[in-house]
Each structure stands twice: as structure tokens, then as C-alpha cells.
C-alpha positions in Angstrom: 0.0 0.0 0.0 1.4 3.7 -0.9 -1.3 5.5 0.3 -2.6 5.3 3.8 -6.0 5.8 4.6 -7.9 6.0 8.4 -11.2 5.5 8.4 -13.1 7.2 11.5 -16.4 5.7 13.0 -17.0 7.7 15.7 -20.1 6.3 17.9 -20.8 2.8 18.0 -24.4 3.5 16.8 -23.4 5.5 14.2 -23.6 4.1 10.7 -21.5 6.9 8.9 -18.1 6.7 8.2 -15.4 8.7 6.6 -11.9 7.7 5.3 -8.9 10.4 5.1 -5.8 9.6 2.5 -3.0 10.4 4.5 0.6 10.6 2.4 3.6 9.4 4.1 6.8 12.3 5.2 10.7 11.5 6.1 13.0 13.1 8.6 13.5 16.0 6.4 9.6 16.6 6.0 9.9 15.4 2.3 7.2 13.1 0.6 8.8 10.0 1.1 9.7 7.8 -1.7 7.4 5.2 -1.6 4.2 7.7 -0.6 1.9 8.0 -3.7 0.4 12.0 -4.3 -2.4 13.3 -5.9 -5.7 15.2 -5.2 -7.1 12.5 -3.6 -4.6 13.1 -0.4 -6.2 14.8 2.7 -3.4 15.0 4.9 0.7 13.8 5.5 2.1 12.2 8.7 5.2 10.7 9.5 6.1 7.7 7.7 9.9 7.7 8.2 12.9 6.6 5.4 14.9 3.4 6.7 17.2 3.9 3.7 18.6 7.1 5.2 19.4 4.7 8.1 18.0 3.1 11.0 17.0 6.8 13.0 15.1 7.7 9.7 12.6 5.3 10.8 9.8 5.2 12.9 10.6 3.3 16.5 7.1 1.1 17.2 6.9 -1.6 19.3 6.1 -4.8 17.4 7.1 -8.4 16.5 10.2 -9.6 15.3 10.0 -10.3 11.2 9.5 -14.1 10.8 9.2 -14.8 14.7 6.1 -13.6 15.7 6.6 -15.1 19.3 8.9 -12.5 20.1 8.5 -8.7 19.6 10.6 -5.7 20.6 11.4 -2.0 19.6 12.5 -1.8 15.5 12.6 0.7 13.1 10.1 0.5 10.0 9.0 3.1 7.0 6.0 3.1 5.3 2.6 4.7 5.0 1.4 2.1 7.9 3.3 4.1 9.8 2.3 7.8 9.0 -1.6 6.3 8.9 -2.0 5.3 12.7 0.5 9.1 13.1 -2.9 10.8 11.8 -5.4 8.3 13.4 -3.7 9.1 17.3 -4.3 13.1 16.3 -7.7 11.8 15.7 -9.0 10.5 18.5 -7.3 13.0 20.5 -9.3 15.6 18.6 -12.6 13.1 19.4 -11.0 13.3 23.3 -11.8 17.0 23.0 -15.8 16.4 22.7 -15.1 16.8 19.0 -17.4 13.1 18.1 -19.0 14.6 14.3 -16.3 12.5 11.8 -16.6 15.2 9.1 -15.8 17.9 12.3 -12.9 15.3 13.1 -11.6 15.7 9.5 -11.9 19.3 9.2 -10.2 19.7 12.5 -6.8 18.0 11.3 -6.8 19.6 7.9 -7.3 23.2 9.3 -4.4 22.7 12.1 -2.0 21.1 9.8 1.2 22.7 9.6 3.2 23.2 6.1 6.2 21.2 5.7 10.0 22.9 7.1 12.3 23.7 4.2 10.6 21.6 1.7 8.3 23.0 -1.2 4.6 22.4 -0.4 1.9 20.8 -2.6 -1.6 19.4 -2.3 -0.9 16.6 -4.1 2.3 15.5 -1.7 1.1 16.9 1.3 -2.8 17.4 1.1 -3.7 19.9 3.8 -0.3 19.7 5.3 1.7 17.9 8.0 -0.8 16.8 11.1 0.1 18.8 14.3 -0.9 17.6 17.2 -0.8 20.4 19.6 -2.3 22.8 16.9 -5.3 20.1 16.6 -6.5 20.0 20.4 -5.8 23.6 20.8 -8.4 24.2 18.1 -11.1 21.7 19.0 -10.7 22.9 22.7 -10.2 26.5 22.4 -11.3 28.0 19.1 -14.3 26.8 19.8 -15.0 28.1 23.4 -13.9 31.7 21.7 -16.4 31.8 19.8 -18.9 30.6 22.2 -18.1 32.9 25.0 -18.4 36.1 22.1 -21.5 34.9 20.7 -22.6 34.9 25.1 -21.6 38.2 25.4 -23.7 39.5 22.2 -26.7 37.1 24.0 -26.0 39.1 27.1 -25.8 42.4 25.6 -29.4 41.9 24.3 -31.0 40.5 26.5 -29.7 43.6 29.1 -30.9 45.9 26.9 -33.8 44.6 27.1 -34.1 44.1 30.4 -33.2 47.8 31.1 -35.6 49.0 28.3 -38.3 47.0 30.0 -37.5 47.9 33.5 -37.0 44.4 34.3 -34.9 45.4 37.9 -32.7 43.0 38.5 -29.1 44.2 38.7 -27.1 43.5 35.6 -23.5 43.7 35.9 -20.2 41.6 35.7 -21.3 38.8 37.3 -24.1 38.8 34.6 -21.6 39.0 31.8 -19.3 36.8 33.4 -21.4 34.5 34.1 -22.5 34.3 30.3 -19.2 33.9 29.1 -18.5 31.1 31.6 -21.4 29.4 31.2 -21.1 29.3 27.2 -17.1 28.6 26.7 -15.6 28.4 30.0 -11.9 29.3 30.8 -11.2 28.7 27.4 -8.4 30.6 27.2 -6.6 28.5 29.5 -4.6 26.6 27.1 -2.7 29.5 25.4 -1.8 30.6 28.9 -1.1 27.5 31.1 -0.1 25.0 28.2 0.2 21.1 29.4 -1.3 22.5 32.6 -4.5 23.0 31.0 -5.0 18.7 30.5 -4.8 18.0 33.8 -8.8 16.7 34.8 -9.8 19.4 37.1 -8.0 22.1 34.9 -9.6 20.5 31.5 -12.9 20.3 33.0 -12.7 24.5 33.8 -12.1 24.9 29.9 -15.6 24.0 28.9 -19.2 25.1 28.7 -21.5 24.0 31.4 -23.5 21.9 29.0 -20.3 19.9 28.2 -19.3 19.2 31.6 -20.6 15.8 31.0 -17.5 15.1 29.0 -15.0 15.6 32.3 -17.2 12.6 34.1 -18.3 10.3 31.5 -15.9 10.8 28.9 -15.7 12.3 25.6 -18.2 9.6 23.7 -21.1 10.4 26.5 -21.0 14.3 25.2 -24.0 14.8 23.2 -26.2 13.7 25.5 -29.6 15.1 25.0 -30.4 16.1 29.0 -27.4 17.7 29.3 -27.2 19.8 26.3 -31.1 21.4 27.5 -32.4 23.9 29.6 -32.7 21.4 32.1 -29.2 23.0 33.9 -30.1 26.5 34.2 -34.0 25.9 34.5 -32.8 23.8 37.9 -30.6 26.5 39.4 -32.7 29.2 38.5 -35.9 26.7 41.0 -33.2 26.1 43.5 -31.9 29.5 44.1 -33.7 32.5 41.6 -35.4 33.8 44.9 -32.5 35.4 46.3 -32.5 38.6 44.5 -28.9 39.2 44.2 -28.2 35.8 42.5 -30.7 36.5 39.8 -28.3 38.5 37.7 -25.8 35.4 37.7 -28.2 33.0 37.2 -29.9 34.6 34.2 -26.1 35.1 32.9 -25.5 31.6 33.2 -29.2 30.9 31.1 -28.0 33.4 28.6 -23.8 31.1 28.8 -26.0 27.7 28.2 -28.0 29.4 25.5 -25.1 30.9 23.2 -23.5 26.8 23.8 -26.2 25.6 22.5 -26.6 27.8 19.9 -23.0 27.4 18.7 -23.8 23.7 18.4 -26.8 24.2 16.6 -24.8 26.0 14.0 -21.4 24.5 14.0 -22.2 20.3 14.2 -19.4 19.5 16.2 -21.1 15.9 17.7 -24.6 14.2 17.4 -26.9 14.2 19.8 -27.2 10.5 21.6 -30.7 9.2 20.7 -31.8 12.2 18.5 -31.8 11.0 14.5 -30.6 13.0 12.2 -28.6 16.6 12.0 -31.7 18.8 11.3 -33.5 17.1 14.9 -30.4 17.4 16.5 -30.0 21.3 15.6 -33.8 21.8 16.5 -33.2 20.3 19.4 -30.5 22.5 20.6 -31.9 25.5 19.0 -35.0 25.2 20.9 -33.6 24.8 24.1 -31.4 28.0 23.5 -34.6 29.5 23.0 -35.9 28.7 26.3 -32.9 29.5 28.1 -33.0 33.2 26.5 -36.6 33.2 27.9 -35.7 31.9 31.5 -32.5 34.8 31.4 -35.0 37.4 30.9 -38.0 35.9 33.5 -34.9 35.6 36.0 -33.8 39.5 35.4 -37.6 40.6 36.5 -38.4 41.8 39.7 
């Protein structure tokens, strides 16, 4: 085989597939010889180059050649190498809550680096090199960005309509904060703390509330229709919305779990659990943003 290929299946009751052609790189970042090219290639990884000597290889742990009753450490080249290179990047990228296969793919094309001192071409390279910092930084912090802004713009509106309306409840940073917390979390957390920000208690800070499932049942439970609802903010808003100085938190965090929701509505990232289909699974979370805009503005009134 000359050109490797993954093939990612992301839920076990999911019955679509995709495949990525990933081309095959040496030391020196080059197309290896025995990589094939073309348009059809979606992405490079390292496949090594014994013939430049044993370190030009790629050191995997497997059975000796003709005595598969022993194994040990050896050096080997090909594009069964650079495949499983792309397929780790992968399910790291599905570790990050990332569980929609053609999200997955777009994920390692968009983060992949161009090669170092070596002309770049789509038909040798595809999208480029994987990179597997650059892959997890973008499916855990791009994407908490962009949901914290759209939770400010939520919040923005929503106070202006409260104050328009004379709603009376205070609005103020803990409103705002509590909108951008409860829609991305400390996202920003990886650019500043770097390996720091994978530890389980430090990951878990780095997300929205809705996908908090993912620090305690793991990245395939996220999706899961309950948690990605009103049902979060609808129960702290009974336990506590009659003390009048939470209710400006509490309608922030409504507003936080309504721009997450929204943001998945609009950018498939994962399929709901139990919901068929794309266009159920974006009503689904539409709606509920819907109802938590409504409960932010009940909470604001007097």
C-alpha cells in the first residue's frame, strides 16, 4: 500500500463513516519515496525513510520479522506508519468532545502545519503535516472563543432589554461573566497555562457548562440530549432565583448555556445521543437556546 488511509467511526451507533488519505513524510519533512500523491490526499504524517538509516525510521513496538513469538522496539517506514500518526491526532481531537467524523476531519486539515524547508503541494502533502498540539488547541479553544463572544452578544441583548423594560434585576459583571462562563468556559486557558490545562480538574474549567458531561463520562457520552437542554439553568434558576442578588448570575449563566447551544446548533461538532438526524439534532438545541434566552429574561424581573 502507498497511500494510507484512516477510516473514522465515531459512535458505536453511528452508521456513517469517513476515510482520510494520508501521504507518508521522512526526517527531512519530504514526501517520502514510496508515498503516492495526488488530489485525492487529505493530509501527510510521518512515515519515516529506513534507507537514510536506521533513526530515519519510525521506532514502534512490534514483532520480530518471521518470529512472531517474540517482539521488541524496530525501526520501520511506510505509509502504515504515518496512517496510525494521523489516526492518534484523531482520537485526540474526538477526546476534546469533538465526536462529528466530518468535524474530526476538518479539524486535522485546518491545524495542519506546512512542511519545514521543503516545497509544499496538495498533491504531496494534502492539507499539510498533522500537528498535534495545533489540533487539540483548536477543537478545545477555538471553539470556546467563539462561544463565549456569541454569550456576550446574548447578554448584551438581553440587558438591553431588560433595562428597556425595566426588568430590575441588577445586571452587571457577574451577569456577563457569568455568560461567558457558562457558554465557553476558561477557554483561554490553554494559550496561557499549556500542558497544565490537561490535567482533569483544569480541562474540566475549559468547557461550557453543558459539556461538563465530558469531564465525568468521557468524551463519547457528550451529546447527551439532557445535558445539552435547559434542564441545567432551568434547575438552578428553582433552587436558588429567589435570592435577588443571584438572579443577575443566574440569568447570565441561562444566557452562557443558550449561546452553547446555539453554537452547536450551527457548527455540528457531535450528534446528539438518541436524536436521528442533523436537522433534529439542531432543533433540538436551538430550541432549548430559545428557552434559556426566555428563562434569562424571566430571571432579570423583579
Amino acid at each position: 500500500m502507498v497511500l494510507g488511509t484512516i477510516t473514522t467511526l465515531i459512535r458505536p451507533w453511528a452508521s456513517r463513516s469517513i476515510a482520510i488519505a494520508v501521504s507518508a513524510t521522512q526526517e527531512d519533512e519530504a514526501t517520502s519515496f514510496y508515498s503516492n500523491f495526488g488530489k485525492d490526499v487529505d493530509i501527510a504524517g510521518p512515515g519515516g525513510n529506513t534507507r537514510a538509516g536506521e533513526n530515519g525510521g519510525v521506532l514502534q513496538n512490534t514483532i520480530v520479522v518471521g518470529n512472531p513469538e517474540k517482539s521488541g522496539y524496530f525501526a520501520f517506514m511506510g505509509t502504515s506508519m504515518a496512517s496510525p500518526h494521523v489516526a492518534g491526532v484523531a482520537a485526540l481531537v474526538v477526546g476534546e468532545g469533538v465526536t462529528n467524523p466530518d468535524m474530526v476531519e476538518k479539524i486535522l486539515k485546518d491545524s495542519a502545519r506546512k512542511p519545514t524547508n521543503q516545497k509544499y503541494s496538495t498533491d504531496k502533502y494534502g492539507a499539510g503535516i498533522v500537528d498535534a498540539p495545533a489540533a487539540i488547541l483548536a477543537a478545545r479553544s477555538k471553539h470556546g472563543a467563539a462561544q463565549g463572544g456569541l454569550a456576550l452578544l446574548l447578554a448584551a441583548a438581553i440587558a438591553a432589554t431588560a433595562r428597556r423594560r425595566q426588568l430590575g434585576a441588577p445586571i452587571g459583571v457577574g451577569f456577563f461573566g457569568a455568560a461567558v462562563l457558562g457558554a465557553g468556559g476558561l477557554f483561554f486557558l490553554p494559550w496561557l497555562a499549556g500542558g497544565l490545562s490537561s490535567w482533569w480538574g483544569v480541562e474540566a474549567l475549559t468547557r461550557g457548562l453543558p459539556s461538563l458531561d465530558m469531564a465525568v463520562l468521557g468524551p463519547l457520552a457528550h451529546g447527551n440530549p439532557l445535558f445539552m437542554s435547559a434542564l441545567l439553568p432551568l434547575g438552578l434558576i428553582a433552587v436558588a432565583g429567589g435570592v435577588p442578588r443571584a438572579r443577575g448570575v443566574l440569568a447570565g449563566i441561562a444566557v452562557g448555556v443558550a449561546a452553547h447551544l446555539l453554537f452547536f446548533a450551527a457548527v455540528p461538532v457531535f450528534d446528539l445521543s438518541y436524536v436521528p438526524g442533523a436537522t433534529l439534532d439542531s432543533l433540538w438545541l436551538a430550541g432549548n437556546a430559545a428557552v434559556c434566552a426566555a428563562l434569562a429574561v424571566l430571571t432579570l424581573r423583579r
